[in-house]
N, C-alpha and C positions, 0 to 999 in steps of 0.2 A: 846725638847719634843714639842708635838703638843696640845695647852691647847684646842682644840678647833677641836678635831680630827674629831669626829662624824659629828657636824654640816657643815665642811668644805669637810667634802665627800657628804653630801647631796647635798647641794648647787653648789657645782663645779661639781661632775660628776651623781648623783640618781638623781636629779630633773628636769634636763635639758634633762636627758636620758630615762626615765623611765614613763609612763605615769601613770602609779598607783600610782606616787609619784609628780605629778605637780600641786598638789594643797595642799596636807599635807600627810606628811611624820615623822613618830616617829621612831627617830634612838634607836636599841638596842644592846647592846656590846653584843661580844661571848668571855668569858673573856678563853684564854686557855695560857700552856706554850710561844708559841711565841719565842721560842730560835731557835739556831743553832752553836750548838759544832762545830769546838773550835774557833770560831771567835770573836775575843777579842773587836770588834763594841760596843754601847754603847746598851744599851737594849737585847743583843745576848745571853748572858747569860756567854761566854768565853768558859775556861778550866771547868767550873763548871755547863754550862749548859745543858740544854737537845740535844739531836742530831737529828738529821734533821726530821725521819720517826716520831720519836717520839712524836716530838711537833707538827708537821703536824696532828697525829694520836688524841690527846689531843683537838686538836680544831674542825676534825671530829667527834668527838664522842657529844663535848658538841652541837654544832651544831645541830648534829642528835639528840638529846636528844631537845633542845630548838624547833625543831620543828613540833615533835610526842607530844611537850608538853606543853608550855604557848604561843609558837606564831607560832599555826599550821594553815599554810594558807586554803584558802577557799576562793570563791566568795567573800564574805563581809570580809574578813583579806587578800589581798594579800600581799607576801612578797618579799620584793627585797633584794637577798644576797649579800651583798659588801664586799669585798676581795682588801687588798693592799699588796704588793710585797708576802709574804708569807703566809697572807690571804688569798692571790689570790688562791694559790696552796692548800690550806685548803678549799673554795671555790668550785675548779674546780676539788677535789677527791669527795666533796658533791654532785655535780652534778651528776657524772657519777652513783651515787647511787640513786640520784631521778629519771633519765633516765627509773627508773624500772615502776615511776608511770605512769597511764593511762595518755590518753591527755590531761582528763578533768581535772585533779589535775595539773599536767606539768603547763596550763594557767593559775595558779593561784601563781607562781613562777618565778621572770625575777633575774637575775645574771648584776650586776656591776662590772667589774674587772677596777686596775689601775697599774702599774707595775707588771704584771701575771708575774715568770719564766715560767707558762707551756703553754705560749701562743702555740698554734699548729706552727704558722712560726714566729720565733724571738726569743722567750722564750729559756733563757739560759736553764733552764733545758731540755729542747725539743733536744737544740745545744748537750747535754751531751747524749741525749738516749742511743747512742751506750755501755756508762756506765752502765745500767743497774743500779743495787743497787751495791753501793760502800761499801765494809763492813764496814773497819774503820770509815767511817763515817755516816755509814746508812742513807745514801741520797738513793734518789731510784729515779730515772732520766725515762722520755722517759713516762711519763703519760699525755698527753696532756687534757688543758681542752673542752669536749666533743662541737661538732658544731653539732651534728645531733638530737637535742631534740627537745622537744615543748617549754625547754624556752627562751624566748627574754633574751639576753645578749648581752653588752655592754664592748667592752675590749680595752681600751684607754689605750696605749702606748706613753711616750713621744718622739722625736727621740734621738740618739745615748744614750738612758737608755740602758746600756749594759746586764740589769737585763731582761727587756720585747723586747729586742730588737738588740739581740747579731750578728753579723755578723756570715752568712752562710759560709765564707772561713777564717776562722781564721789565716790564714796564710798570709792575705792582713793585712801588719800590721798598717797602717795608719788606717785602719776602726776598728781592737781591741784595738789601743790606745784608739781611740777617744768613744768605748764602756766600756772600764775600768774607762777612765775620765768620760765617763756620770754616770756608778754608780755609784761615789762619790758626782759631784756635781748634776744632773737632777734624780737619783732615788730616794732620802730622800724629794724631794721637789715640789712635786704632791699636798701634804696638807698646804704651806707655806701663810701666813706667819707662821713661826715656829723657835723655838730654833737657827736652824742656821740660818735661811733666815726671820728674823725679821721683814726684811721691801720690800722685792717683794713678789707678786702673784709666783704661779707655773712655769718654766720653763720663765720665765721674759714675761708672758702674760700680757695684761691691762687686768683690771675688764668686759670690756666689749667685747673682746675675753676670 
């Protein structure tokens, strides 16, 4: 687990990126499901937990709901929406839905992403579109997060994270090994130090990269 989630997204990727956020920044959680049936991962939920549209759906609603409602931006509150790996895609279905407001609200909203699946090139889920929505698993693939808005967004991939950064030919299998081993060991570890990676930075950066 990451004891220190929030502040370690500020600091490593909203403040460095984000100009409404480079002199102070108050992080506020969007507490939702967070699962993905049936994958037995630690936090996922397994056989027991929620399925993919689901819990995506759970965290747009509170979202949308959080900010029609205690932290609805404006010139004097702007908000920066940060998203990691399935955040991301919770995230980037919120966006396409703010795309509706005028310009002048759009500026008062910039987007952080860090492990997106729906980066538009790399994003495994982007890789899967041709799936459409998968029943059994009601995943719903091929929804990219939008590049034609008014707001400033940020979408940091690590390389071979096979989550934000999947190989276009899957059939070169030296580059899907090496995106399968980056999910395991470079997607969980964006936020680190953490549970697994106790004692490096992200992606074995120094503090001052």
């Amino acid at each position: 687990a990451v004891s220190d989630y929030m502040e370690h997204a500020v600091d490593y990727y909203v403040r460095p990126t984000t100009e409404s956020c480079a002199v102070q920044c108050t992080p506020q959680p969007v507490p939702y499901l967070a699962q993905f049936w049936p994958f037995p991962f630690e936090g996922w939920g397994g056989l027991s937990g929620a399925k993919l549209d689901e819990s995506v759906a759970s965290g747009v609603a509170q979202l949308t709901s959080d900010l029609v409602g205690s932290y609805r931006p404006g010139p004097a509150n702007q908000i920066v929406i940060f998203g990691y790996s399935q955040g991301a895609t919770v995230a980037s279905r919120e966006k396409a839905l703010l795309a509706k407001l005028s310009p002048q609200d759009q500026a008062d909203i910039s987007f952080v992403l860090i492990g997106n699946p729906n980066r538009p090139n790399g994003g495994l889920f982007e890789r899967l579109a041709p799936f459409g929505t998968v029943p059994i698993l009601d995943a719903t693939f091929g929804l990219p997060t939008p590049t034609d808005t008014g707001m400033a967004t940020a979408d940091i991939a690590f390389q071979y994270d096979g989550v934000a950064d999947f190989p276009l030919y899957p059939l070169n299998i030296l580059a899907t090994l090496n995106a399968v081993a980056g999910f395991w060991y470079t997607h969980g570890s964006y936020l680190s130090p953490d549970g697994r990676h106790p004692d490096e930075l992200p992606n074995g950066l120094t503090p001052a990269e």
